[in-house]
DRENPADO-89391 format. One record per residue: residue number from 1; y, z, x of N, C-alpha, C in turn. Coordinates in nm, 3 decimals, decimal comma. Each point is the difference from the previous one (the first is absolute). Example, Ala and Ser with C-alpha at 12.3 -4.5 7.8 and 13.67 -1.06 7.14 Angstrom:
<atoms>
1 | -0,569 | 0,780 | 1,319 | 0,119 | 0,000 | -0,089 | 0,120 | 0,000 | 0,090
2 | 0,105 | -0,072 | -0,035 | 0,119 | 0,006 | 0,082 | 0,109 | 0,073 | -0,077
</atoms>
This chain:
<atoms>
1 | -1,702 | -15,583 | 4,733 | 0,031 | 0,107 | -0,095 | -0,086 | -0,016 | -0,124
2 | -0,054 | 0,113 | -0,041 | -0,062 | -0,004 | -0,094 | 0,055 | 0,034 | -0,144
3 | -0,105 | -0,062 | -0,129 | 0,065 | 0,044 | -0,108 | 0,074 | 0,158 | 0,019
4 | -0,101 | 0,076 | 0,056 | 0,003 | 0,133 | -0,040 | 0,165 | 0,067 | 0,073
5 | -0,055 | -0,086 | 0,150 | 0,154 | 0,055 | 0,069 | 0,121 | -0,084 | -0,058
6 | 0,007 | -0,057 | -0,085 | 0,128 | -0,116 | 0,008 | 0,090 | 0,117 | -0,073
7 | 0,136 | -0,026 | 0,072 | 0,123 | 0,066 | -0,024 | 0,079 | -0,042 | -0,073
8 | 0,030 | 0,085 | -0,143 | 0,020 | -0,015 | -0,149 | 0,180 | -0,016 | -0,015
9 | 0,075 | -0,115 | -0,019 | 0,109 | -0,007 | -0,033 | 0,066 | -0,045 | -0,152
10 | 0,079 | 0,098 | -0,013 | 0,041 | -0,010 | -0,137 | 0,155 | -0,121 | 0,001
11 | 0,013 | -0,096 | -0,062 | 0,098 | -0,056 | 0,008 | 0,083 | -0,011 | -0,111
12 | 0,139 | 0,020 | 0,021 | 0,065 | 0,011 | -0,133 | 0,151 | -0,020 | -0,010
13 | -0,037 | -0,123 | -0,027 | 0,118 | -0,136 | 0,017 | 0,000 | -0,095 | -0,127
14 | 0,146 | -0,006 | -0,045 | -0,016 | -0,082 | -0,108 | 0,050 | -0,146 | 0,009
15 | -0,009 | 0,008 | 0,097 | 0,017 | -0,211 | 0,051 | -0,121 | -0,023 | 0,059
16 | -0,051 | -0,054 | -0,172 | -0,120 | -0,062 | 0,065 | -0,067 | -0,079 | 0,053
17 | 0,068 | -0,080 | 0,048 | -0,027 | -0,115 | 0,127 | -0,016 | 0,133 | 0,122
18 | 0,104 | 0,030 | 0,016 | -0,027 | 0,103 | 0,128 | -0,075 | 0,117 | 0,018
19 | -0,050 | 0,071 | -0,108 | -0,099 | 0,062 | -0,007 | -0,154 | -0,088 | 0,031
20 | 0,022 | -0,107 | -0,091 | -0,172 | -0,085 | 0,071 | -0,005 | -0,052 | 0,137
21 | 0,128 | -0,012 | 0,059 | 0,004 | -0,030 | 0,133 | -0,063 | 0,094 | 0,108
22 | 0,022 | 0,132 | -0,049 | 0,016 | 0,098 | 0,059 | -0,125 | 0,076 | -0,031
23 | -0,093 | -0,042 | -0,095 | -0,086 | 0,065 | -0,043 | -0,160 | -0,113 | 0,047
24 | 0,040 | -0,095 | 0,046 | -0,109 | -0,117 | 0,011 | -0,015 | 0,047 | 0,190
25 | 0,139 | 0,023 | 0,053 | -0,010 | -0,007 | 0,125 | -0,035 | 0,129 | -0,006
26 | 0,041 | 0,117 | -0,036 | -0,081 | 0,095 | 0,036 | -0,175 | 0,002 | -0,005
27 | -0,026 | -0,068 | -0,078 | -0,125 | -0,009 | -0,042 | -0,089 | -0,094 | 0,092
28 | 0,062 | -0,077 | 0,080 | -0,070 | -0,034 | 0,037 | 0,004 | 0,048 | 0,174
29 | 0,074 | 0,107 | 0,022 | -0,003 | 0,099 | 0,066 | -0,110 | 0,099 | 0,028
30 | -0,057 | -0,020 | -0,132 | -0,106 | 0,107 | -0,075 | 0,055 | 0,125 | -0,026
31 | 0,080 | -0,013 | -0,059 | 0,055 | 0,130 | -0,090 | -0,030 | -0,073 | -0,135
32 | -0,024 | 0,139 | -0,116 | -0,032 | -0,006 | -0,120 | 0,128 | 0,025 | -0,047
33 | 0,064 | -0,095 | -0,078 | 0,107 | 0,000 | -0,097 | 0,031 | 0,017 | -0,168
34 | 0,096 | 0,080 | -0,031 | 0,009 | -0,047 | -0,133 | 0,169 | -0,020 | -0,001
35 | 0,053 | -0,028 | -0,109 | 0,105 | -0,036 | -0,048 | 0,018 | 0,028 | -0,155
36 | 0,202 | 0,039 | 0,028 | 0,043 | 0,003 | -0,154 | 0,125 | -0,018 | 0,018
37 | 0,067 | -0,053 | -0,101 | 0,128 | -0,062 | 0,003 | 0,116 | 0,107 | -0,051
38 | -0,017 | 0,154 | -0,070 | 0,093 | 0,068 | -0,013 | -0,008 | 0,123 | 0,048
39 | 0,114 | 0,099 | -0,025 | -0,038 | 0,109 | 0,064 | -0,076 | 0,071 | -0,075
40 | 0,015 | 0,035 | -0,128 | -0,084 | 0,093 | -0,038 | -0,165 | -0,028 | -0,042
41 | -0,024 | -0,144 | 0,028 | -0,132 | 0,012 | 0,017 | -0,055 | 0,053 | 0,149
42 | 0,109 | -0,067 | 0,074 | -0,043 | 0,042 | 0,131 | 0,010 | 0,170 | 0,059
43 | 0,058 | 0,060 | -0,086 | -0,009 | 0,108 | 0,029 | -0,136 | 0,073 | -0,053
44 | -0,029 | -0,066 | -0,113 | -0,160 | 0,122 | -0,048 | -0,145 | -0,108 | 0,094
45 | 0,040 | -0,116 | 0,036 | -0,091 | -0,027 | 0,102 | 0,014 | 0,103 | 0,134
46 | 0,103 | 0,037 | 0,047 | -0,015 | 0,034 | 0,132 | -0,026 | 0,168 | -0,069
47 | 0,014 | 0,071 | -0,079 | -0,015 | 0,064 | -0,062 | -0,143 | 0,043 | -0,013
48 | -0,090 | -0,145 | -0,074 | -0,151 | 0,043 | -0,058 | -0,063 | 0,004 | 0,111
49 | 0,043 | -0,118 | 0,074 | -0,123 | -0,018 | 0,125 | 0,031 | 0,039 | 0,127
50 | -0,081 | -0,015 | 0,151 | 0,018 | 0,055 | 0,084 | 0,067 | -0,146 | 0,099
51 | 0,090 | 0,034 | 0,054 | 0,053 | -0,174 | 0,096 | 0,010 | 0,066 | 0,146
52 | -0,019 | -0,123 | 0,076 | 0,034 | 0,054 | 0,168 | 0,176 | -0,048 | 0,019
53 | 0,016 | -0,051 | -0,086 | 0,151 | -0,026 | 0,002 | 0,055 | -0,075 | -0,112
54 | 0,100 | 0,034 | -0,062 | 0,103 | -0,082 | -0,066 | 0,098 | -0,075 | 0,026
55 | 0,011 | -0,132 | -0,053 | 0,099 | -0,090 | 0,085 | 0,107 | -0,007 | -0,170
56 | 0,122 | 0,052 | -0,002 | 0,056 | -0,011 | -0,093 | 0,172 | -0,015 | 0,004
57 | 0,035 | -0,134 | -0,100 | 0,108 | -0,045 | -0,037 | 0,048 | 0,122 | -0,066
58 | 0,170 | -0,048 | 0,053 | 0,109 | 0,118 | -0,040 | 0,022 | -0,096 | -0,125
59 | 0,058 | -0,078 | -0,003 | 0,064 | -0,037 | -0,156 | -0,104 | -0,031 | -0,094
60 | -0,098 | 0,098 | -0,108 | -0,083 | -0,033 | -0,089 | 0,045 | 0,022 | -0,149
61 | -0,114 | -0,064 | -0,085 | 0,107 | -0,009 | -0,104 | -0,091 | 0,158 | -0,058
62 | 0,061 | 0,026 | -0,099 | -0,046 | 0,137 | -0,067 | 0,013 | 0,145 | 0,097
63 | -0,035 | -0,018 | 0,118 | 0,047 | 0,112 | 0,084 | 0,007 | -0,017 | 0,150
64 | 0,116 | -0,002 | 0,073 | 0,019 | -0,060 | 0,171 | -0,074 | 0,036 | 0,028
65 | 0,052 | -0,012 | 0,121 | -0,157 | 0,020 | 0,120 | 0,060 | 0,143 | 0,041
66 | 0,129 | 0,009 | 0,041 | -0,008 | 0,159 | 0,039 | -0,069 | 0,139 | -0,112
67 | 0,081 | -0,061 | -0,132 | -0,054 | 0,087 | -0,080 | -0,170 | 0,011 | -0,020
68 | -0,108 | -0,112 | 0,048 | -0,101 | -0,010 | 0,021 | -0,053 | 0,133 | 0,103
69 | 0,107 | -0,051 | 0,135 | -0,083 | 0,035 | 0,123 | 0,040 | 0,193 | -0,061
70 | 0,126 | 0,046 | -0,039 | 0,024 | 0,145 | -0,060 | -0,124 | 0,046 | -0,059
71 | -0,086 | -0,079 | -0,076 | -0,097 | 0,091 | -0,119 | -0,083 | -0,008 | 0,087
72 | -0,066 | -0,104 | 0,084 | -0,093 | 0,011 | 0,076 | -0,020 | 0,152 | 0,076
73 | 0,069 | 0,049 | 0,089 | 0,051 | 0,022 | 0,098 | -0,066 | 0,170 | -0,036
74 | 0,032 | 0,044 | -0,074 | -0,067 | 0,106 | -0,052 | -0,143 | 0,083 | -0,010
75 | -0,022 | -0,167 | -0,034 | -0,128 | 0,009 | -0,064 | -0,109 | -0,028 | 0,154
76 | 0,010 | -0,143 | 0,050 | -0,050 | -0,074 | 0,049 | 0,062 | 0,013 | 0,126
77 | -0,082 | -0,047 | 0,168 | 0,072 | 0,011 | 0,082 | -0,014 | -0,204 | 0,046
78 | -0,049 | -0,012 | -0,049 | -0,050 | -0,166 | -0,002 | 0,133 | -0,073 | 0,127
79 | -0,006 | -0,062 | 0,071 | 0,041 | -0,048 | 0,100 | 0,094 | -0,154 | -0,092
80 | 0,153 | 0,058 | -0,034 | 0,072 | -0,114 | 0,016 | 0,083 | -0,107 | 0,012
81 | -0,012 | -0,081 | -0,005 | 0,098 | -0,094 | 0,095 | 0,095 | -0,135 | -0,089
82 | 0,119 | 0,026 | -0,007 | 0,101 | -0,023 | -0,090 | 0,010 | -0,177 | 0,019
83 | 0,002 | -0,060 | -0,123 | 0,058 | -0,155 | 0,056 | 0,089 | -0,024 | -0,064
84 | 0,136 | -0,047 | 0,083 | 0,116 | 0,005 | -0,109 | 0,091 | -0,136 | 0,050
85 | 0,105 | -0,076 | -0,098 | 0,052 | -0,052 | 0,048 | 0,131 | 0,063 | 0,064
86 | 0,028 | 0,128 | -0,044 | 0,145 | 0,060 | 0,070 | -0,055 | 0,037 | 0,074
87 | 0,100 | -0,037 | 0,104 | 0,001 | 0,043 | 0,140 | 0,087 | 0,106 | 0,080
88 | 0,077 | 0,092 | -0,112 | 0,124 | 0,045 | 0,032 | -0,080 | 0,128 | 0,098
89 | 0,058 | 0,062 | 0,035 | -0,023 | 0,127 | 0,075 | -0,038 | 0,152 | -0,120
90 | 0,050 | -0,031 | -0,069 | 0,012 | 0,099 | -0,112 | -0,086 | -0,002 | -0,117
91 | -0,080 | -0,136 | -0,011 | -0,133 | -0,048 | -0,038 | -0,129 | 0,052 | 0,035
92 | 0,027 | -0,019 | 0,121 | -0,116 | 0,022 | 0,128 | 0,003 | 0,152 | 0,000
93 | 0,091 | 0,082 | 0,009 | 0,002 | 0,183 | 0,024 | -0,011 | 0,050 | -0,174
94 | 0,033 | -0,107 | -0,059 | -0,050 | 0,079 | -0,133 | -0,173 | 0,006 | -0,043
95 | -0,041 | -0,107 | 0,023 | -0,165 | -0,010 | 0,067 | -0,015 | 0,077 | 0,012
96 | -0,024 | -0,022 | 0,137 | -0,051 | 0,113 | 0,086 | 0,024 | 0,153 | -0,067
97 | 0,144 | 0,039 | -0,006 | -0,004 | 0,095 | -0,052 | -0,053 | 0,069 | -0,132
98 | -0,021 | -0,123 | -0,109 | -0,127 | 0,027 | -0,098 | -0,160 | 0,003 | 0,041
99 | -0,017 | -0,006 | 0,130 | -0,150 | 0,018 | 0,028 | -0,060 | -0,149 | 0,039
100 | 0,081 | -0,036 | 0,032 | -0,068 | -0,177 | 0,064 | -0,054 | 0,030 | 0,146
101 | -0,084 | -0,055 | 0,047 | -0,054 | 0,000 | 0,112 | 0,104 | -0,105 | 0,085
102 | 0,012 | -0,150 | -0,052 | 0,075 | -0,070 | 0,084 | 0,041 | -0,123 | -0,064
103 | 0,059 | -0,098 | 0,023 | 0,081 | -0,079 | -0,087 | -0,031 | -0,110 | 0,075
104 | 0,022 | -0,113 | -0,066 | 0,013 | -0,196 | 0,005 | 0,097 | -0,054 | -0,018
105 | 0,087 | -0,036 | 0,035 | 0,099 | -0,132 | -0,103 | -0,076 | -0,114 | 0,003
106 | 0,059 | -0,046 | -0,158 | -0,042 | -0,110 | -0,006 | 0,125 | -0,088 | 0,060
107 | -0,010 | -0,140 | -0,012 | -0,156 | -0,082 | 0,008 | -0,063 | 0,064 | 0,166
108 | -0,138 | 0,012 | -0,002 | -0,076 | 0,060 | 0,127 | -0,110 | -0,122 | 0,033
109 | -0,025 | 0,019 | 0,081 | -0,100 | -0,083 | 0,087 | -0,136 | 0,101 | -0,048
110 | -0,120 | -0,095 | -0,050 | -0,137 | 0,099 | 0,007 | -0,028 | 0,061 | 0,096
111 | 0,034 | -0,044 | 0,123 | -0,057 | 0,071 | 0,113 | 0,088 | 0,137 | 0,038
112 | 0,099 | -0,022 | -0,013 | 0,072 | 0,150 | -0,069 | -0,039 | 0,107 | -0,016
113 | -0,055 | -0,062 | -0,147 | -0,024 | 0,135 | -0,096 | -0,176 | 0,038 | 0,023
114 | -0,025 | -0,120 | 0,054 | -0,168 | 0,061 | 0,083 | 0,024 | 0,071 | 0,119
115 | 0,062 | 0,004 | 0,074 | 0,029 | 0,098 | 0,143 | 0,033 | 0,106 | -0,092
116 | 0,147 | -0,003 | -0,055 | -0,014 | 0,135 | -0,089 | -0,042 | 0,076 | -0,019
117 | -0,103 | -0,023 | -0,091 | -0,123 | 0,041 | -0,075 | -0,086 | 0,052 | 0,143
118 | -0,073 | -0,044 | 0,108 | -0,039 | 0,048 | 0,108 | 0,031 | 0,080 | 0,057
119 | 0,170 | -0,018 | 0,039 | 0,060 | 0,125 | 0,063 | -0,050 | 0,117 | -0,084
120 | 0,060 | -0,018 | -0,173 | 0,003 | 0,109 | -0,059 | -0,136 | 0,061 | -0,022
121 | -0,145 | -0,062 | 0,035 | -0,147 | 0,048 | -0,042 | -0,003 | 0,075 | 0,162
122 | 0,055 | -0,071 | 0,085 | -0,022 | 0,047 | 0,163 | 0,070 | 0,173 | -0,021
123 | 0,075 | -0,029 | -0,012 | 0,114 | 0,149 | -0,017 | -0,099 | 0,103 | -0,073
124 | -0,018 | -0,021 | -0,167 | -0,091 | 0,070 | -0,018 | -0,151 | 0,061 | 0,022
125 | -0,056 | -0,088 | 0,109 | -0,109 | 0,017 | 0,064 | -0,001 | 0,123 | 0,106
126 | 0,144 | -0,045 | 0,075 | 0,030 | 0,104 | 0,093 | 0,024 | 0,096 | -0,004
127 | 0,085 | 0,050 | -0,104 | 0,027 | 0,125 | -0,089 | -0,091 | 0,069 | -0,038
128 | -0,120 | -0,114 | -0,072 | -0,124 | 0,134 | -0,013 | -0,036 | 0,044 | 0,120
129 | -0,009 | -0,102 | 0,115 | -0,110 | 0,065 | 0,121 | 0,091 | 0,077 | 0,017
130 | 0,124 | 0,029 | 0,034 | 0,066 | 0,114 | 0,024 | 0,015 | 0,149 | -0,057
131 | 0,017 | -0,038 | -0,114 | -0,086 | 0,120 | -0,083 | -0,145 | 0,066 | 0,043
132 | -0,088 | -0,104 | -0,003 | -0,138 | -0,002 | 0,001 | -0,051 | 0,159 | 0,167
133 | 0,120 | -0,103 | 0,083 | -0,032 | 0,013 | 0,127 | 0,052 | 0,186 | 0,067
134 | 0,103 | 0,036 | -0,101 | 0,094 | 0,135 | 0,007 | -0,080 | 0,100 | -0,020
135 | -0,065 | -0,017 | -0,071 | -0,107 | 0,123 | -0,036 | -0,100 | -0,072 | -0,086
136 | -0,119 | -0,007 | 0,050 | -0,143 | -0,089 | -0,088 | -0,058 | 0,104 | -0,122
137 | 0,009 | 0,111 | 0,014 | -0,055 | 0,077 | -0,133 | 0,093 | 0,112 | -0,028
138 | 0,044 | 0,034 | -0,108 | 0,095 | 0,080 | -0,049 | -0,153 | 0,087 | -0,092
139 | -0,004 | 0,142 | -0,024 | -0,047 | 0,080 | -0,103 | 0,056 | 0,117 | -0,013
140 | -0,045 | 0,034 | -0,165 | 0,064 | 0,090 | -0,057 | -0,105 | 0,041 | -0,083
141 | -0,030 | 0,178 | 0,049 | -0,133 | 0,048 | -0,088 | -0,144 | -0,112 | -0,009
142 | -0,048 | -0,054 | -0,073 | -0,078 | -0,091 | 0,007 | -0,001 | -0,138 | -0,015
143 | 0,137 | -0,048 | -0,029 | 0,060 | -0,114 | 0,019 | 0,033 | -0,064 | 0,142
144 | -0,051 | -0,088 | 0,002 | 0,066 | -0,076 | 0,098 | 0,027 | -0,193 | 0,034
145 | 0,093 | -0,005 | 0,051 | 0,015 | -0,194 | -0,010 | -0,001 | -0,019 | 0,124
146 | -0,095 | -0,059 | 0,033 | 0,011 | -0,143 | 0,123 | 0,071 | -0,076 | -0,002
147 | 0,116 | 0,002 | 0,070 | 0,098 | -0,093 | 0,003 | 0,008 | -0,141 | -0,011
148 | -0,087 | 0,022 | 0,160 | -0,038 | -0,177 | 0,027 | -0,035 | -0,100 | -0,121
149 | -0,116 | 0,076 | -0,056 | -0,057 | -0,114 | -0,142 | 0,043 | 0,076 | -0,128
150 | 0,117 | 0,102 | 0,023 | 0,049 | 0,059 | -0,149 | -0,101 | 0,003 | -0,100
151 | -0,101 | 0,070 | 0,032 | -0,106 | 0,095 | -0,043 | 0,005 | 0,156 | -0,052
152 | 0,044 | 0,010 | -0,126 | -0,012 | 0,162 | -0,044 | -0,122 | 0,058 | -0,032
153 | -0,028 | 0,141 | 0,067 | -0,105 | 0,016 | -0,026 | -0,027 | 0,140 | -0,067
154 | -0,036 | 0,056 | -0,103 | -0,050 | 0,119 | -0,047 | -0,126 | 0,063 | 0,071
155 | -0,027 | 0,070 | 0,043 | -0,122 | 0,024 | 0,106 | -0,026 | -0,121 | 0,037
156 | -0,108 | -0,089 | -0,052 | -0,090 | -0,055 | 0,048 | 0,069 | -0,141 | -0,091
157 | 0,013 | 0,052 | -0,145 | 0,027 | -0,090 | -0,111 | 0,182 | -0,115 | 0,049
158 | -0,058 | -0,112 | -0,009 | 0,135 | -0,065 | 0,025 | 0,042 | 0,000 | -0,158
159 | 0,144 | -0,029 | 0,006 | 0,081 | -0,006 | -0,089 | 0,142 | -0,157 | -0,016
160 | -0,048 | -0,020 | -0,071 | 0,077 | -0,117 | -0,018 | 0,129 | 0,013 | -0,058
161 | 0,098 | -0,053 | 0,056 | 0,182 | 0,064 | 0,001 | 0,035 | -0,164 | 0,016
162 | 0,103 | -0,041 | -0,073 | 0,124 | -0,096 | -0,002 | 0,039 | 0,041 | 0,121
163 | 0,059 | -0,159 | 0,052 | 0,105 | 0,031 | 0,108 | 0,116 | 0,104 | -0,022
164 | 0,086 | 0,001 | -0,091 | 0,104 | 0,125 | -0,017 | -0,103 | 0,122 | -0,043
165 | -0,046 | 0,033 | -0,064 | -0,077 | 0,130 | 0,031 | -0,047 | 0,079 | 0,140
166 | -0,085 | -0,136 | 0,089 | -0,045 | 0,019 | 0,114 | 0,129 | 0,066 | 0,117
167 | 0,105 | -0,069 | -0,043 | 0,128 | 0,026 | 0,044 | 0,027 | 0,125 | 0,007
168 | -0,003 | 0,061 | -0,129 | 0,080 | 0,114 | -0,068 | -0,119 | 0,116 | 0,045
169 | -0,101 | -0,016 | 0,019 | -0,096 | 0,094 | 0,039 | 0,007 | 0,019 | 0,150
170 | -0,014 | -0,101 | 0,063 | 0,026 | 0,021 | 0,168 | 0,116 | 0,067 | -0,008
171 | 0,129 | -0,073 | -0,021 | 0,190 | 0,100 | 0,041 | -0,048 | 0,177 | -0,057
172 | -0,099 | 0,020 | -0,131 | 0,041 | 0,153 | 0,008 | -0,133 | 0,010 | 0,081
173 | -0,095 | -0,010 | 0,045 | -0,111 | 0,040 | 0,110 | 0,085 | -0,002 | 0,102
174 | 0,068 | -0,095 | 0,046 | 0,032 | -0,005 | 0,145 | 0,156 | 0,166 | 0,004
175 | 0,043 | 0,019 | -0,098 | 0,088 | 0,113 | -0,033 | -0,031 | 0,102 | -0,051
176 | -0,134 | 0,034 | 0,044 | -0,032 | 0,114 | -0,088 | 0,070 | 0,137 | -0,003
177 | 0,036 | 0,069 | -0,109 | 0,080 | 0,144 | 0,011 | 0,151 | -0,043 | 0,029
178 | 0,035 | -0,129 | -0,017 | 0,143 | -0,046 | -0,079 | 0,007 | -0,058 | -0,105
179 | 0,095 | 0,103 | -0,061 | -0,011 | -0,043 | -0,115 | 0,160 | -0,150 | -0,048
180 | -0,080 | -0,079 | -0,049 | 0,054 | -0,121 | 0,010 | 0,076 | -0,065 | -0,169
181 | 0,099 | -0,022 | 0,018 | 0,061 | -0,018 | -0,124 | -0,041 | -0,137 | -0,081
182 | 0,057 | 0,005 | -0,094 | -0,039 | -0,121 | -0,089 | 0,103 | -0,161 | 0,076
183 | 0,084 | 0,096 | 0,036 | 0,086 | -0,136 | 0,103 | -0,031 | -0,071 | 0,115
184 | -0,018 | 0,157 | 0,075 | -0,051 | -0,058 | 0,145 | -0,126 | -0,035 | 0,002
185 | -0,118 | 0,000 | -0,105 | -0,082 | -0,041 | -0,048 | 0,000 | -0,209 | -0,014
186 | 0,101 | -0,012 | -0,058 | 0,051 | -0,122 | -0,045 | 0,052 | -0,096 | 0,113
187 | 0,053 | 0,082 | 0,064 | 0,072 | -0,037 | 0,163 | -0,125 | -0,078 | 0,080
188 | -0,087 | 0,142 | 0,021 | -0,094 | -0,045 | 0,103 | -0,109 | -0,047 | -0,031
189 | -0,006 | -0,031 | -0,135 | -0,168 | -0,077 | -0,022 | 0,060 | -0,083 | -0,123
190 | 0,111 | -0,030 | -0,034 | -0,017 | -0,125 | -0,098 | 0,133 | -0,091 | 0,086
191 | 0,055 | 0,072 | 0,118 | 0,078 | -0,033 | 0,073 | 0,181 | -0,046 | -0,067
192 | 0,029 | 0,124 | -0,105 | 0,152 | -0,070 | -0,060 | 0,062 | 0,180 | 0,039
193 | 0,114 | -0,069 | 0,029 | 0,116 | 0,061 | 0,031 | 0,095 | 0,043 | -0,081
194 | 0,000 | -0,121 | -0,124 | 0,073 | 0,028 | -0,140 | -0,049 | 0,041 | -0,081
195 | 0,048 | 0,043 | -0,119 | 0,013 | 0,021 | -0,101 | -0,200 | -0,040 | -0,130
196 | -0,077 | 0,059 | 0,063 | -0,078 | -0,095 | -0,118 | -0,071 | 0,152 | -0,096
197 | -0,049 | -0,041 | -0,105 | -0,092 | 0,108 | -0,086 | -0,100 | 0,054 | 0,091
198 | 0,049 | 0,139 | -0,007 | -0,083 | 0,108 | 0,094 | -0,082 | -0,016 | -0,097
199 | -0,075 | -0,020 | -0,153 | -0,096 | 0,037 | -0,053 | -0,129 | -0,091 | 0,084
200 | 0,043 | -0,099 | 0,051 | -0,117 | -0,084 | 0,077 | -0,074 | 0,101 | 0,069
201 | 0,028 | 0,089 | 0,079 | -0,084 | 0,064 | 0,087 | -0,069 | 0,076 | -0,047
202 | 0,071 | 0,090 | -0,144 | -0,128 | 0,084 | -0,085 | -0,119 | -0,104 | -0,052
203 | 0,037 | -0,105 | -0,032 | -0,096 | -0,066 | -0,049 | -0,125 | -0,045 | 0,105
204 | 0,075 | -0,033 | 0,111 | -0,091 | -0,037 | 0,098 | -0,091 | 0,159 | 0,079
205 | 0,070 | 0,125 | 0,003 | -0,074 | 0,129 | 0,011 | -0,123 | -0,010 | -0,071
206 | 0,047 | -0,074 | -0,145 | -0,133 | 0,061 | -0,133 | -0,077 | -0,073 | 0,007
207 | 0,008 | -0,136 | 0,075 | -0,109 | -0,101 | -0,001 | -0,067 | 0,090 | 0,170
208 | 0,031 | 0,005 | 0,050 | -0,019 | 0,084 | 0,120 | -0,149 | 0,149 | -0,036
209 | 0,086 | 0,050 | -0,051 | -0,092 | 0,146 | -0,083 | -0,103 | -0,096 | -0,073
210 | 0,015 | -0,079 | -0,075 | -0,144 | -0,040 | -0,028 | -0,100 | -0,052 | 0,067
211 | 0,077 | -0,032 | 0,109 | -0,114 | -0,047 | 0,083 | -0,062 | 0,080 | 0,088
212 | 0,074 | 0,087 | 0,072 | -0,078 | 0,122 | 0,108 | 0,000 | 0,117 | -0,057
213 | 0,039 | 0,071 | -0,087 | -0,028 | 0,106 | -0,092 | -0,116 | 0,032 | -0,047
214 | -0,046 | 0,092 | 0,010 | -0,156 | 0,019 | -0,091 | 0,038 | 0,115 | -0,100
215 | -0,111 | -0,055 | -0,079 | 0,010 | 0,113 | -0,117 | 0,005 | 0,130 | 0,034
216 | 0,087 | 0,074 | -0,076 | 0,000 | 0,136 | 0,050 | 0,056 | 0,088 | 0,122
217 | 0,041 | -0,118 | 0,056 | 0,000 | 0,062 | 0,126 | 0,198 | -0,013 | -0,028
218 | 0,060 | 0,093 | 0,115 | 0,140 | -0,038 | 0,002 | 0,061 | -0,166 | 0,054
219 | 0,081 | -0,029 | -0,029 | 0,039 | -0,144 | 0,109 | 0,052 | -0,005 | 0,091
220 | -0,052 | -0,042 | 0,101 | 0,044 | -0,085 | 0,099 | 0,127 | 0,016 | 0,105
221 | 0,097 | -0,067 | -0,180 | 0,131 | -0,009 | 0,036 | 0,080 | 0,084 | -0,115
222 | 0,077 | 0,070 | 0,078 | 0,094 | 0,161 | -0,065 | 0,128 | -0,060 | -0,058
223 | 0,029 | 0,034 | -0,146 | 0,118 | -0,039 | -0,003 | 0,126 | 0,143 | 0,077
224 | 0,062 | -0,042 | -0,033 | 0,119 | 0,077 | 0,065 | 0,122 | 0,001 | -0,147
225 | -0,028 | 0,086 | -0,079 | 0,113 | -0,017 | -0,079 | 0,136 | -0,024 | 0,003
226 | 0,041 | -0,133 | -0,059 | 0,144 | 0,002 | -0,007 | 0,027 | -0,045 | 0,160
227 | -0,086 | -0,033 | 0,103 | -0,009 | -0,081 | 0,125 | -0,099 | -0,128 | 0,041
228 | -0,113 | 0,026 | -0,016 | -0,011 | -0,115 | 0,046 | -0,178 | 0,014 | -0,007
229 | -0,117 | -0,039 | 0,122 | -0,099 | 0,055 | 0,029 | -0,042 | 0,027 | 0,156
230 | -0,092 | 0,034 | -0,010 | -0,060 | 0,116 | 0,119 | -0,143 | -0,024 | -0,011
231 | -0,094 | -0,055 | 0,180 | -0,103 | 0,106 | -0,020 | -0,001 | 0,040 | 0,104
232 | -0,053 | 0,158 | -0,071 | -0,033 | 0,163 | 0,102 | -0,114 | -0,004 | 0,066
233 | 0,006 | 0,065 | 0,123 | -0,135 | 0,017 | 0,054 | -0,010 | 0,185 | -0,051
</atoms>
């Protein structure tokens, strides 16, 4: 594995014996690590930068880990995986149900939480080819994305899109002439079921319009007053 490919884990645990445990063996895994001992630093890390997964403690000081994995969740689709010492049942579904990918008790065996971590990169591998594999090019007017290597393209001109953008542009290409709400919007491309700020998706539309929009011309993507958006053929 190379610098370039090594797979970026954010760790964020405030027992720090067990964070260096956990951060030496990953590393010498060849994963690139960092570490922080509370939540709210650990939240504007997973926040600023880009991770292939987060490995994060529920009991932190300044802000838990669920209330962590909640802000994430919005924003970020980052892949992750809870380490806790409760083991109750009601621990574990509150996780998850804040947007955890999958959970640890402690105390764990390294080899554990390295299968883990595999299963969980395997899973997401498969998911893209499955995507990839359903339909390889989606277009709309002169837009179009290659699935396989999630390639947007303006005629000829590629266009460079965030993973949640790239997201949010395929679900209304692949729906074109439904018009799609600010919820079910939220549902199917930031993947929550509850309750979160519909303003996320206008924001993510407007970063959207700046990028495939041209001057002058109409956009793209239609709002739908007082519903949601749309694009028309």
């Amino acid at each position: 594995m190379t610098e370039k490919d090594k797979q970026r884990v954010l760790i964020i645990e405030d027992e720090t014996n067990l964070a260096g445990f956990v951060e030496l063996e990953l590393q010498h895994e060849g994963y690139e690590t960092a570490v922080c001992h509370d939540g709210r630093t650990g939240l504007e890390m997973a926040l600023e930068e880009d991770w292939d997964v987060i490995l994060l403690d529920l009991m932190l000081p300044e802000l838990n880990g669920l209330e962590v994995c909640r802000r994430i969740r919005p924003v970020k689709d980052t892949p992750i995986i809870i380490m806790t010492a409760r083991d109750s049942v009601m621990d574990r579904v509150s996780g998850l149900d804040q947007g955890a990918d999958d959970y640890i008790v402690k105390p764990f065996a390294i080899e554990e939480l390295l299968a883990r971590l595999r299963a969980l990169f395997r899973r997401i591998d498969h998911e893209e080819e499955q995507r990839a594999q359903q339909q390889p090019t989606v277009n709309y007017r002169d837009l179009s994305i290659e699935k396989a290597n999630r390639i947007v393209k303006r005629g000829e001109e590629v266009i460079d899109l965030t993973k949640r953008e790239y997201e949010l542009l395929l679900f209304l290409m692949e729906n074109v002439n439904m018009v799609m709400s600010r919820d079910v919007l939220l549902e199917k491309v930031w993947g929550y079921t509850s309750e979160v700020e519909t303003n996320v998706v206008d924001v993510y539309i407007r970063y959207l319009r700046n990028k495939i929009d041209l001057p002058n011309q109409d956009s793209y993507i239609q709002t739908v007053r007082g519903t949601g958006y749309v694009m028309r053929t």
